[in-house]
N, C-alpha and C positions, 0 to 999 in steps of 0.2 A: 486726602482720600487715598485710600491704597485698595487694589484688584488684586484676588484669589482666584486663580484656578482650583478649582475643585479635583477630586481625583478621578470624578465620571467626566473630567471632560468642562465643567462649563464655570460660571463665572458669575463672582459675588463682589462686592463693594461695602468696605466699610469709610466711616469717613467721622470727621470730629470737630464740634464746633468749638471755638475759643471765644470766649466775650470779652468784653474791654468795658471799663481800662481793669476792672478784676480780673481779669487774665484766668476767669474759669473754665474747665476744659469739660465738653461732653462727648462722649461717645458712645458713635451708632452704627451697631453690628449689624451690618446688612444681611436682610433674611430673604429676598427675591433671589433667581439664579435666574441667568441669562445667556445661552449659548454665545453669545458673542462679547467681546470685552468690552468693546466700544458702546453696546447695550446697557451693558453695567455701571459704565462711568455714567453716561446719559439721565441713565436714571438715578442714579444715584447723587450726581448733581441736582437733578432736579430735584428731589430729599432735601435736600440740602438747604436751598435754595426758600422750601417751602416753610421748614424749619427755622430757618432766622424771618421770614415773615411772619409768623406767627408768634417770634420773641418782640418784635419791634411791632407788632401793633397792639395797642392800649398807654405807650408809651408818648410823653411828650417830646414833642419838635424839638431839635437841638439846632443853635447857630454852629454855621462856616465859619470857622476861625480863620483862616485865609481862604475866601472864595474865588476862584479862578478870575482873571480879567477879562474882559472881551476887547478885543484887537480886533479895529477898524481896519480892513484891506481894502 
């Protein structure tokens, strides 16, 4: 994800999804403007976020090739 200051002052977010294990890369020019940076990362995570949901549903379930342990304390 990388933030642009604009030259009036505010602030955009592009950012680019890589898939696996095809290692394809997408990029997405961010087109909202945000007076604040942390605005722009925000949402633009959120983008983001939305986007690989929408790659991964219709797809089938994958196995944990090593699944975490659980440690009795």
């Amino acid at each position: 994800m990388e933030a642009h200051q604009l030259p009036h002052g505010l602030w955009r977010c592009d950012y680019t999804l890589i898939k696996h294990p095809e290692r394809t890369r997408t990029f997405h020019r961010g087109e909202e403007e945000f007076a604040d940076m942390d605005l722009a990362y925000e949402r633009t995570l959120q983008e983001a976020r939305d986007a690989i949901d929408q790659e991964i549903k219709g797809q089938p379930e994958t196995d944990i090739e090593n699944p975490p342990r659980q440690v009795r304390i």
